[in-house]
NUTOR-256225 format. One record per residue (C-alpha): residue number from 1; chain; y, z, x. Coordinates in nm, 2 decimals. Example, Ala and Ser with C-alpha at 12.3 -4.5 7.8 and 13.67 -1.06 7.14 Angstrom:
+-----+-------+--------+--------+--------+
|   n | chain |     py |     pz |     px |
+-----+-------+--------+--------+--------+
|   1 |     A |  -0.45 |   0.78 |   1.23 |
|   2 |     A |  -0.11 |   0.71 |   1.37 |
+-----+-------+--------+--------+--------+
END
This chain:
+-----+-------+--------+--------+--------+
|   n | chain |     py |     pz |     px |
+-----+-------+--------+--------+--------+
|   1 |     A |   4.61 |  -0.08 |   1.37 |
|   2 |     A |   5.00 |  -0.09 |   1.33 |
|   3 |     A |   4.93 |  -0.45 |   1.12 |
|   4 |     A |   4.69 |  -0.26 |   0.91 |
|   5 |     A |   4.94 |   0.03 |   0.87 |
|   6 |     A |   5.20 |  -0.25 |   0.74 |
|   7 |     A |   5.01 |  -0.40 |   0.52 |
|   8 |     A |   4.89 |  -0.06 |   0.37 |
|   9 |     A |   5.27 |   0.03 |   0.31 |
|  10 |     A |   5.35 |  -0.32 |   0.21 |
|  11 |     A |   5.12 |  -0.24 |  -0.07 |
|  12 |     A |   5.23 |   0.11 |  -0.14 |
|  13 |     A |   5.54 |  -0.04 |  -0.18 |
|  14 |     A |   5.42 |  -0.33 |  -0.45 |
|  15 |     A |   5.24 |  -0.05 |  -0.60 |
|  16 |     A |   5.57 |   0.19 |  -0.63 |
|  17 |     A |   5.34 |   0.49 |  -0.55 |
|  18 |     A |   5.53 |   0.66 |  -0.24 |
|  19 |     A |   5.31 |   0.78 |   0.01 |
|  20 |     A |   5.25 |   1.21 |  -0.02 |
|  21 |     A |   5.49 |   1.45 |   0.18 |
|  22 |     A |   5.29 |   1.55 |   0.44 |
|  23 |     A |   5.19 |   1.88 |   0.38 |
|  24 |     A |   5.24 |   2.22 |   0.60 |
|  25 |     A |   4.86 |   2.30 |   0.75 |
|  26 |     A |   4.88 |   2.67 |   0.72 |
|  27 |     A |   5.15 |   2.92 |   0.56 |
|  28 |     A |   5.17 |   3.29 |   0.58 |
|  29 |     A |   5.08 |   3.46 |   0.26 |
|  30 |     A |   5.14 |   3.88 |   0.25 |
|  31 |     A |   4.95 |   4.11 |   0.02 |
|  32 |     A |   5.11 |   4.39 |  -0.11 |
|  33 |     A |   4.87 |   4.68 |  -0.32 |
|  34 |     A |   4.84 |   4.99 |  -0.44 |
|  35 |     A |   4.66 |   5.23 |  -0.19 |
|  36 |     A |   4.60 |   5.58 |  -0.39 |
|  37 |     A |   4.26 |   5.57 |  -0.56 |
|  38 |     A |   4.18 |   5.27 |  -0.38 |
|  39 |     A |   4.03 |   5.09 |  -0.06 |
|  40 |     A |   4.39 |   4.93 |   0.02 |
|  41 |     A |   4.54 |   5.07 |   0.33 |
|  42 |     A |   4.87 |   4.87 |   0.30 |
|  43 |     A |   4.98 |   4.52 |   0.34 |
|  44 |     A |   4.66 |   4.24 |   0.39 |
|  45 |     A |   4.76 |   3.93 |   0.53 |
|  46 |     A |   4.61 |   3.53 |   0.48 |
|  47 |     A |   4.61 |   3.17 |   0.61 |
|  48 |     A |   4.69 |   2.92 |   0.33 |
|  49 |     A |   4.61 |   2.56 |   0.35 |
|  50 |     A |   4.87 |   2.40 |   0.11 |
|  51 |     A |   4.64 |   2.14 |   0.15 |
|  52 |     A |   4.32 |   2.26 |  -0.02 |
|  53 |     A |   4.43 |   2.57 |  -0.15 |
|  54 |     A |   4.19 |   2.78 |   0.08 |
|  55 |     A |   4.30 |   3.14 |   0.16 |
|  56 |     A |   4.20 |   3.24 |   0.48 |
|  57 |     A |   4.17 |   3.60 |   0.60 |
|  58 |     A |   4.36 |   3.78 |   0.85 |
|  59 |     A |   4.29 |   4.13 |   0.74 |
|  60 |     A |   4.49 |   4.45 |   0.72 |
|  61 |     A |   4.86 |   4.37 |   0.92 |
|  62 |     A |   5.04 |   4.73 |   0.83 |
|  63 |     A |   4.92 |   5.06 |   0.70 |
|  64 |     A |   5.16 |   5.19 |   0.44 |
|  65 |     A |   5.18 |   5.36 |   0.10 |
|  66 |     A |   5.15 |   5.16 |  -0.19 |
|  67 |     A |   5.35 |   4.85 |  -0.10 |
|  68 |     A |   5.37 |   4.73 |  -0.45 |
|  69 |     A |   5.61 |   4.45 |  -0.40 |
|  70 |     A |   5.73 |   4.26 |  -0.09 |
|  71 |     A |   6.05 |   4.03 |  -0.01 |
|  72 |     A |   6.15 |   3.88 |   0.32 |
|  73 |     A |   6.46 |   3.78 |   0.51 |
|  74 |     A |   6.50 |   3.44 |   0.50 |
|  75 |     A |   6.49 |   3.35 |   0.88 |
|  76 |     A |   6.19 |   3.49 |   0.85 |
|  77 |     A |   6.19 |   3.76 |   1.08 |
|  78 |     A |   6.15 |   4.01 |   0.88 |
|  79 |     A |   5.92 |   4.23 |   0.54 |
|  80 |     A |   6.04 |   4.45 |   0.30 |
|  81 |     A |   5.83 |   4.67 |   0.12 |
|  82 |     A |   5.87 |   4.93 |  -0.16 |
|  83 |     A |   5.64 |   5.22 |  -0.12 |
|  84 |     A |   5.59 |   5.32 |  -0.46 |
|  85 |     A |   5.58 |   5.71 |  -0.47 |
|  86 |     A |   5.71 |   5.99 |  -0.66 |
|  87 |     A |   5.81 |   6.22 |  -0.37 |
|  88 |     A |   5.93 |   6.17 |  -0.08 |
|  89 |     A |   6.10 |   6.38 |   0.19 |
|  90 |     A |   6.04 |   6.66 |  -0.05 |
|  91 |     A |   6.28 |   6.49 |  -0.31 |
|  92 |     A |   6.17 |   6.33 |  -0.61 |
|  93 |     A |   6.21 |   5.96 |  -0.46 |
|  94 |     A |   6.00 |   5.69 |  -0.33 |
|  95 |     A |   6.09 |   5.54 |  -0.04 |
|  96 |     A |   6.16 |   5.13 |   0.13 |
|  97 |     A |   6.02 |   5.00 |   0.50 |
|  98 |     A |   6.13 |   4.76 |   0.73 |
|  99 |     A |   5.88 |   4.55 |   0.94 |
| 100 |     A |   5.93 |   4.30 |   1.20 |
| 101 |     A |   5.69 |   3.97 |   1.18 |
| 102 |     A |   5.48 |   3.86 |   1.47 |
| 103 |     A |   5.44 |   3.50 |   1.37 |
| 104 |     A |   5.12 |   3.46 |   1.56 |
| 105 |     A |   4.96 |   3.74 |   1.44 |
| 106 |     A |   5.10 |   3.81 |   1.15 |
| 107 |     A |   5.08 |   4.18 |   1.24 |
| 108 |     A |   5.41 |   4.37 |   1.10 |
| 109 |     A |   5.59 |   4.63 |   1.30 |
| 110 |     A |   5.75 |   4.91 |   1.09 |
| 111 |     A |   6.11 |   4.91 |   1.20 |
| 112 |     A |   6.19 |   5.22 |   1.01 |
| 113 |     A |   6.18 |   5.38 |   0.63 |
| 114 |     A |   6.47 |   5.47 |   0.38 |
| 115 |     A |   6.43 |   5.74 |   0.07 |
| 116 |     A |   6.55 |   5.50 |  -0.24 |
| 117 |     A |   6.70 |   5.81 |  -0.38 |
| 118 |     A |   6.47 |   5.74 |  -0.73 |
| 119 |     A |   6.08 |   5.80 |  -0.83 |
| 120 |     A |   5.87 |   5.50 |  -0.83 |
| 121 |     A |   6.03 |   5.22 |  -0.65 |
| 122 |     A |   5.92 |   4.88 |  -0.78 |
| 123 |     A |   6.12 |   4.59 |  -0.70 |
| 124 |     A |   6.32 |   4.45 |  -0.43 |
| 125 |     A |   6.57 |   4.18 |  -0.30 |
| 126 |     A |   6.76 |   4.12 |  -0.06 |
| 127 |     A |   7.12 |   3.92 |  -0.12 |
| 128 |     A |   7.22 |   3.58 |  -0.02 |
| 129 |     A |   7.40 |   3.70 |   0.30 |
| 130 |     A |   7.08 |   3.90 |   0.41 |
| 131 |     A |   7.33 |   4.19 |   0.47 |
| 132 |     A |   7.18 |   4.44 |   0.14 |
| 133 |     A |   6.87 |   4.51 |  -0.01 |
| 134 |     A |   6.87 |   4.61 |  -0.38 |
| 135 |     A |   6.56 |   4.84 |  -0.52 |
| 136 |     A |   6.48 |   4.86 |  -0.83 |
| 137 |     A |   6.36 |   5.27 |  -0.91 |
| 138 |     A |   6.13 |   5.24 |  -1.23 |
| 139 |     A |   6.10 |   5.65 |  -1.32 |
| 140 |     A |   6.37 |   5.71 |  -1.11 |
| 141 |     A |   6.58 |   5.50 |  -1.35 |
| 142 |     A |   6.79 |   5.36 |  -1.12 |
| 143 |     A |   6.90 |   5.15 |  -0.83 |
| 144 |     A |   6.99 |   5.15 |  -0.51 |
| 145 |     A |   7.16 |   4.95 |  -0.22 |
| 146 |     A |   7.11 |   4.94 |   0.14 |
| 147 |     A |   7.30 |   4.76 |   0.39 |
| 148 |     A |   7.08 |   4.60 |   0.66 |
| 149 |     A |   7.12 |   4.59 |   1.08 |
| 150 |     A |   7.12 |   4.28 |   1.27 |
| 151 |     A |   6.79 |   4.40 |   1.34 |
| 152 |     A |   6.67 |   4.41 |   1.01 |
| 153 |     A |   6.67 |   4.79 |   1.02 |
| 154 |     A |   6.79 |   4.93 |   0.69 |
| 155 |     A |   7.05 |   5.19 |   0.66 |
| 156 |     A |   7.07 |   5.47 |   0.43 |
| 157 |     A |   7.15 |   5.40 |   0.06 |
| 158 |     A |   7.48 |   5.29 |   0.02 |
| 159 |     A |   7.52 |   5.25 |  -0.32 |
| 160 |     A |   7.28 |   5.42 |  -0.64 |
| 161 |     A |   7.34 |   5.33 |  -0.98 |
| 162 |     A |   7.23 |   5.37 |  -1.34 |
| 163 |     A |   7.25 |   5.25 |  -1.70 |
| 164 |     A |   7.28 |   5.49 |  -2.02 |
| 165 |     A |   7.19 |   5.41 |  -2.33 |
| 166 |     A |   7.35 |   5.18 |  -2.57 |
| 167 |     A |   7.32 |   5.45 |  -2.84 |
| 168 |     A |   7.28 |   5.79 |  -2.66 |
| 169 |     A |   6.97 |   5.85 |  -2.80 |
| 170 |     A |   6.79 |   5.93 |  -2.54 |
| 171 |     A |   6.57 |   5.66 |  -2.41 |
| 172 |     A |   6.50 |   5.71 |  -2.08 |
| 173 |     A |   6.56 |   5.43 |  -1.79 |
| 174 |     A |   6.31 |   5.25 |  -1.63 |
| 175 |     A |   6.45 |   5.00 |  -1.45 |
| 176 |     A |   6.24 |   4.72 |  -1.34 |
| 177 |     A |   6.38 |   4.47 |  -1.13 |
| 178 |     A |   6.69 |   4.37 |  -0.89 |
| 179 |     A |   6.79 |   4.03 |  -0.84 |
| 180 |     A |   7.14 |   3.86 |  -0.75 |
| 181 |     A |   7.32 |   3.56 |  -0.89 |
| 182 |     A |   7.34 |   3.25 |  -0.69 |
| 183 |     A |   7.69 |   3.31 |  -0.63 |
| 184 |     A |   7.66 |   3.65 |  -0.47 |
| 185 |     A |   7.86 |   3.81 |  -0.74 |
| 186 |     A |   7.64 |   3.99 |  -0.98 |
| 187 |     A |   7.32 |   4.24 |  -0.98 |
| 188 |     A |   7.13 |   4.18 |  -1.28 |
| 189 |     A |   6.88 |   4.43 |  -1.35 |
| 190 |     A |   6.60 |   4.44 |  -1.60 |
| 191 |     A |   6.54 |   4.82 |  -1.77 |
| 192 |     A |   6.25 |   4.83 |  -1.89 |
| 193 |     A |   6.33 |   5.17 |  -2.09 |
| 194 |     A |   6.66 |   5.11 |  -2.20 |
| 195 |     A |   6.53 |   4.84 |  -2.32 |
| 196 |     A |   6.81 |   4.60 |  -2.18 |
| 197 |     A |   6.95 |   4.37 |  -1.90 |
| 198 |     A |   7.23 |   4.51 |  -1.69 |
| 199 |     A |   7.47 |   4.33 |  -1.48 |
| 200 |     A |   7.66 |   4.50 |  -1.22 |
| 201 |     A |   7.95 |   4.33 |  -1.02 |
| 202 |     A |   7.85 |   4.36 |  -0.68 |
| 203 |     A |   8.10 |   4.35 |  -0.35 |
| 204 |     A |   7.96 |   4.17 |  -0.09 |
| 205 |     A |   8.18 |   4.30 |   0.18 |
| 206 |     A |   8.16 |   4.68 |   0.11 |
| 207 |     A |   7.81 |   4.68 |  -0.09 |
| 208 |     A |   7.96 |   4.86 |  -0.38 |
| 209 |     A |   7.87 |   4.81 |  -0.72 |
| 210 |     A |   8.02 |   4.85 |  -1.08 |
| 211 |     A |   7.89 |   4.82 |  -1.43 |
| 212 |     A |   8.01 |   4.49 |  -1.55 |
| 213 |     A |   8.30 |   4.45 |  -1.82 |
| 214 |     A |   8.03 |   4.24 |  -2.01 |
| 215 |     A |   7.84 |   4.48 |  -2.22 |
| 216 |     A |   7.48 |   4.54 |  -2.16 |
| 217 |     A |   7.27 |   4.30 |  -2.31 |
| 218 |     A |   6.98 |   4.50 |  -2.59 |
| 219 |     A |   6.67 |   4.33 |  -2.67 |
| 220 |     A |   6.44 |   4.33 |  -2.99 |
| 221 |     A |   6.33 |   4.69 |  -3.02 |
| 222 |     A |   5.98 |   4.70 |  -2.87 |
| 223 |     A |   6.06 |   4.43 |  -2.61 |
| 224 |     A |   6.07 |   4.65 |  -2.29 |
| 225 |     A |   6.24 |   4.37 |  -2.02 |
| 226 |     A |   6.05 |   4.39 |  -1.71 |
| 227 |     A |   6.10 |   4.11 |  -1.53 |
| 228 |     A |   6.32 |   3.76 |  -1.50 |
| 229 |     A |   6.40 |   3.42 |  -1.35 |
| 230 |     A |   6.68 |   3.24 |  -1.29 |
| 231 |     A |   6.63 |   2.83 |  -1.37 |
| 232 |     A |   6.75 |   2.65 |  -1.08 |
| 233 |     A |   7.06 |   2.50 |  -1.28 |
| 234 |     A |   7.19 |   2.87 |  -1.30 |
| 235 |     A |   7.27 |   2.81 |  -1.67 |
| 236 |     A |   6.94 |   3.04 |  -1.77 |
| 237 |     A |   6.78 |   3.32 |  -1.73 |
| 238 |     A |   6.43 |   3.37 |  -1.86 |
| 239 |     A |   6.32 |   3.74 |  -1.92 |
| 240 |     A |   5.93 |   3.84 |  -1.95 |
| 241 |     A |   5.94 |   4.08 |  -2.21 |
| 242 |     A |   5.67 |   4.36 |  -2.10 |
| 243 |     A |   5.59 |   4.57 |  -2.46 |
| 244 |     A |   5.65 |   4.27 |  -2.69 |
| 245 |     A |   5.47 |   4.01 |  -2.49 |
| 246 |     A |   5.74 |   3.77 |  -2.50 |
| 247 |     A |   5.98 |   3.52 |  -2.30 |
| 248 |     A |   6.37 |   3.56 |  -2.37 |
| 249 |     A |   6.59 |   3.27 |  -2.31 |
| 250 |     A |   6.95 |   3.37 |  -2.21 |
| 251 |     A |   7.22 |   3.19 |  -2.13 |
| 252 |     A |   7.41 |   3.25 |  -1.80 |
| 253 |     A |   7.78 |   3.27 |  -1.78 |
| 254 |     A |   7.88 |   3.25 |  -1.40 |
| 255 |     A |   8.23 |   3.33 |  -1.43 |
| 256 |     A |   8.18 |   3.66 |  -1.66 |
| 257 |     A |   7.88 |   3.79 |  -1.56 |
| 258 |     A |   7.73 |   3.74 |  -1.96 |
| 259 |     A |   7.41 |   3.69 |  -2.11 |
| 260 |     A |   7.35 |   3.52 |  -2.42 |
| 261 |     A |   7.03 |   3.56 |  -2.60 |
| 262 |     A |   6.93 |   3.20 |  -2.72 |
| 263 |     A |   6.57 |   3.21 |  -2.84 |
| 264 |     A |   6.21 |   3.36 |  -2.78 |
| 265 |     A |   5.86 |   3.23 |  -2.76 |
| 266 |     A |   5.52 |   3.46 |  -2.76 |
| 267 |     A |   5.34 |   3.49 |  -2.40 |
| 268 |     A |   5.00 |   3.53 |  -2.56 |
| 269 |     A |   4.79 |   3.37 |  -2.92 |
| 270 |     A |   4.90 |   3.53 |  -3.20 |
| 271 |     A |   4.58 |   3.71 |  -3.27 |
| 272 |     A |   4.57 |   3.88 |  -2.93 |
| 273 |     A |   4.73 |   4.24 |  -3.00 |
| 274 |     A |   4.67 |   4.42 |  -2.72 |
| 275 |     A |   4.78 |   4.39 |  -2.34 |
| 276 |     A |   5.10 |   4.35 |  -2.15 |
| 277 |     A |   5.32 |   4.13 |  -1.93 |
| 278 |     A |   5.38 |   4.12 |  -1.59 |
| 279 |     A |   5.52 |   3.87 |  -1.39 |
| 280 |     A |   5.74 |   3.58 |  -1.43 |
| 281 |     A |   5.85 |   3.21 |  -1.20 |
| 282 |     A |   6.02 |   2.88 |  -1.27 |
| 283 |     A |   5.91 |   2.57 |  -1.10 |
| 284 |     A |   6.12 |   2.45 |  -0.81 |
| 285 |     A |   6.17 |   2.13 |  -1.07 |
| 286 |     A |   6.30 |   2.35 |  -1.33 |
| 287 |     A |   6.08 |   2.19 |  -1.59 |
| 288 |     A |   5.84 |   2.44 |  -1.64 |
| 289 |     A |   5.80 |   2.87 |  -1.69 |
| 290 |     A |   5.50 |   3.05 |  -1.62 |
| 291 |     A |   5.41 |   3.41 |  -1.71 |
| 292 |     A |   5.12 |   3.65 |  -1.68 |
| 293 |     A |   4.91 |   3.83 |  -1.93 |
| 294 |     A |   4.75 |   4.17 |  -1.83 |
| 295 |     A |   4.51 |   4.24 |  -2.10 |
| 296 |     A |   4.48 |   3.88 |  -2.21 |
| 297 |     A |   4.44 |   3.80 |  -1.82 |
| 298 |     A |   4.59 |   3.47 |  -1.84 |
| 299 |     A |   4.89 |   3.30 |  -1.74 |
| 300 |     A |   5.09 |   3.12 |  -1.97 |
| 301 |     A |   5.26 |   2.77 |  -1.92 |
| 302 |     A |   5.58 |   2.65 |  -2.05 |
| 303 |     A |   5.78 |   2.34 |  -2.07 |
| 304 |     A |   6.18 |   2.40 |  -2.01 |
| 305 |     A |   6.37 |   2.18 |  -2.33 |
| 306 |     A |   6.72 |   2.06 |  -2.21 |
| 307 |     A |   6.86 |   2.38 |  -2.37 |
| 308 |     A |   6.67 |   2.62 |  -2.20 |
| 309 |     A |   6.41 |   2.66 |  -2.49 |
| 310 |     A |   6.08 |   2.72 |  -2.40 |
| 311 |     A |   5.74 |   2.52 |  -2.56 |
| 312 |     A |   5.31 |   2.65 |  -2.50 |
| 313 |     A |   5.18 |   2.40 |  -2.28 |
| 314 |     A |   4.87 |   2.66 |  -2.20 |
| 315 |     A |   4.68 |   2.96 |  -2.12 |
| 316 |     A |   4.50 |   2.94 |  -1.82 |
| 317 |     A |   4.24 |   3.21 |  -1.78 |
| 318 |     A |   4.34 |   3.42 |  -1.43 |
| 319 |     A |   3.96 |   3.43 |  -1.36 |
| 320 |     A |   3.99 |   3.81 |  -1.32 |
| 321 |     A |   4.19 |   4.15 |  -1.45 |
| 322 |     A |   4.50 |   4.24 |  -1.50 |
| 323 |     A |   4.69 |   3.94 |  -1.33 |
| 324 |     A |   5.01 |   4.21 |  -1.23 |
| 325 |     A |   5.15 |   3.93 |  -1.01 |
| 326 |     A |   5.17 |   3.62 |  -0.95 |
| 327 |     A |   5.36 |   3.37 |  -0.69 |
| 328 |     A |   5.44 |   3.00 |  -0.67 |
| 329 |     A |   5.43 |   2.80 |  -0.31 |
| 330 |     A |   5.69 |   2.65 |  -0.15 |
| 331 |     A |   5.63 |   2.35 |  -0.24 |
| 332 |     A |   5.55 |   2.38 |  -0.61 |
| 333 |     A |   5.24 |   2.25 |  -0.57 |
| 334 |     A |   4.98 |   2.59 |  -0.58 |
| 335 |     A |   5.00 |   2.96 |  -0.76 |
| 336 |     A |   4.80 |   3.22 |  -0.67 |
| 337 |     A |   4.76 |   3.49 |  -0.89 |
| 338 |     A |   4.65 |   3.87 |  -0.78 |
| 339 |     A |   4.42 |   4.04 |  -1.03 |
| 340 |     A |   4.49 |   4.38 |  -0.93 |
| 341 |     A |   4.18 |   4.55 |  -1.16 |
| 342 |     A |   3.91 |   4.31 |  -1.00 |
| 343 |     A |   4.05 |   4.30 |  -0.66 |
| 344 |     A |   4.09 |   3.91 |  -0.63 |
| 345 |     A |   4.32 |   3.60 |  -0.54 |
| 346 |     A |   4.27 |   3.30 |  -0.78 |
| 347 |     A |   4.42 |   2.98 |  -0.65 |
| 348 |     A |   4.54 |   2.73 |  -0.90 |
| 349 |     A |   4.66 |   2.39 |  -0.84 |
| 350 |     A |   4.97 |   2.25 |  -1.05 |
| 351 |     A |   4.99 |   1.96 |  -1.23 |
| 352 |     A |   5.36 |   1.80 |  -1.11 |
| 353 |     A |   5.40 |   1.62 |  -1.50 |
| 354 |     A |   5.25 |   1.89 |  -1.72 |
| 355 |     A |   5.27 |   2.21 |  -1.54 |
| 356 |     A |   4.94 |   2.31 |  -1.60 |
| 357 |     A |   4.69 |   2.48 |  -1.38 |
| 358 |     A |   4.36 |   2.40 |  -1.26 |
| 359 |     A |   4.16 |   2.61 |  -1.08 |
| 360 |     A |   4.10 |   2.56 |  -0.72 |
| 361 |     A |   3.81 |   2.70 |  -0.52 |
| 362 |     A |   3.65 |   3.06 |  -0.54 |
| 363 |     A |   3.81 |   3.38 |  -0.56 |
| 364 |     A |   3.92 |   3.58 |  -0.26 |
| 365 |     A |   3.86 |   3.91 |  -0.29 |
| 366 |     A |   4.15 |   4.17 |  -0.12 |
| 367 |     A |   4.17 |   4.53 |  -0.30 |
| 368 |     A |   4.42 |   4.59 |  -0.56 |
| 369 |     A |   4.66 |   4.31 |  -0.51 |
| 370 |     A |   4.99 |   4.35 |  -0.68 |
| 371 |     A |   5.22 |   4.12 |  -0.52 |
| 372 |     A |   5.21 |   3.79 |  -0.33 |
| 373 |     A |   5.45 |   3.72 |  -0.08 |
| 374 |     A |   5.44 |   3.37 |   0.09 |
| 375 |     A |   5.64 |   3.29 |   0.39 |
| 376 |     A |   5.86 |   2.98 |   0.43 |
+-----+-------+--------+--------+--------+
END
């Protein structure tokens, strides 16, 4: 056997193939959903082979409001989950939970729950220290800071800020999404109504934020930023532009804190019309953008030029409607996207040279799936 095994290698060697990384048997995927007008209780949980793409069940692992997006600490430990509502406590807010993990199980303890002091909570991240947790309030219109326990109990909201309008004219915020720099010194925000990105400096000590001396960054009328992605270089950001069905291109200043709007491709053909964007990821290579199509139900595929411009490689068909969200595995090898209308999981494999998607296996079926969470 070992001679066979040496001779194999030997000629994986001549070949100059490398053998595959082995690859992890199982990894935790979490479900978030909406649960009014639906049969979703709360958060659903599944087994995914990262070798064959199957999805199996483990069922429903914590009853909770519409957990419409998830995040988790990075040791693991611990979920994070918006519950998207427009009162709570008897104030017009929604409100955040803590759970603890059970590995085994996958069960999730609630640790305890915060008002985010806005409407509609929609998006959440924790820093790189672990220490605060950033919500993005979408009708609220603004956004709110929480430090977090040892414990991975959250604390009462620290810090809530807003943007204004570039013009005072009265557009109303709708702010969209919360993510930190790689640094740890910025809060970049995406507002959906004021129709801009915002970037707050952000304290890492104290938790406090403050409107950056960079001024907020407008998009094209019509554009309605909803959410972005940093490329692993740090010297881009790509914004998924919600109304106008586009990709922006900025470039990222790391010192200052600016944005610089360097070009814009279409998320959809030109004759489709109708529909909305959702989500948006960067491959761990850094060579290609993906983006989802509600409407359309598709997720386009983009390679990354050496200046951060973006060119169609495909639309890939999500195999069901309105693909809200969408993740990409650890390894960069699999997305799964939820199509929240049909109640379904597609699985798609990834081409490592092209970036494009191909199917893989039959849909799973989990009700109204509007965010993917998978555990390292």
């Amino acid at each position: 056997m070992r001679l066979i095994a040496s001779v194999l290698g030997l000629l994986v060697i001549a070949s100059g193939v490398a053998p595959a990384p082995h690859a992890r048997a199982q990894r935790l995927v979490y479900i978030g959903t909406y649960t009014e007008k639906t049969a979703s209780k709360g958060i659903y949980a599944f087994r995914f082979d990262d070798g064959t793409g199957a999805l199996t069940a483990v069922g429903l692992v914590a009853e909770t409001p519409s957990p419409s997006f998830l995040t988790a600490s990075a040791n693991g430990r611990f979920v994070y989950a918006v519950n998207e509502l427009q009162t709570f406590g008897g104030e017009p807010s929604g409100s955040v939970t803590a759970f603890a993990v059970d590995p085994a199980t996958a069960k999730l303890t609630e640790l305890n729950v915060q008002s985010t002091k806005g409407a509609a909570p929609c998006h959440l991240v924790l820093d790189k220290s672990g220490r605060f947790l950033a919500v993005a309030n979408y009708s609220g219109g603004n956004y709110s800071l929480f430090p977090v326990g040892s414990d991975g109990r959250l604390q009462a909201a620290a810090t809530v800020v807003a943007g204004k309008p570039a013009d005072g004219a009265g557009a109303k915020a709708l702010g969209h999404m919360v993510g930190f720099d790689a640094q740890n010194k910025y809060l970049i925000t995406a507002d959906k109504g004021l129709n801009q990105m915002l970037v707050f400096r952000f304290d890492s000590k104290s938790g406090q934020l403050t409107l950056n001396d960079t001024p907020p960054v407008m998009l094209p009328p019509g554009s309605g930023p909803r959410h972005y992605a940093f490329h692993p270089s740090g010297r881009w950001v790509f914004t998924i532009n919600e109304q106008g069905a586009t990709i922006t291109t900025f470039a990222w200043d790391a010192k200052t804190g600016g944005l610089t709007a360097r070009s814009s491709v279409p998320t959809r053909p030109a004759e489709v019309k109708t529909g909305s964007t959702a989500e948006i990821h960067v491959h761990k290579s850094g060579r290609f953008v993906y983006g989802s199509n509600r409407g359309h139900d598709s997720i386009a595929v983009f390679s990354v030029g050496s200046d951060g411009a973006l060119t169609l490689v495909e639309y890939e068909p999500t195999r069901g409607l309105t693909p809200r969200n969408f993740s990409l595995d650890p390894s960069g090898r699999w997305l799964i996207a939820a199509n929240q209308r049909s109640d379904t999981l597609a699985v798609f494999s990834i081409d490592q040279k092209t970036g494009a998607l191909t199917p893989a296996g039959e849909l799973t079926s989990t009700p109204s799936p509007v965010s993917i969470l998978f555990m390292e």
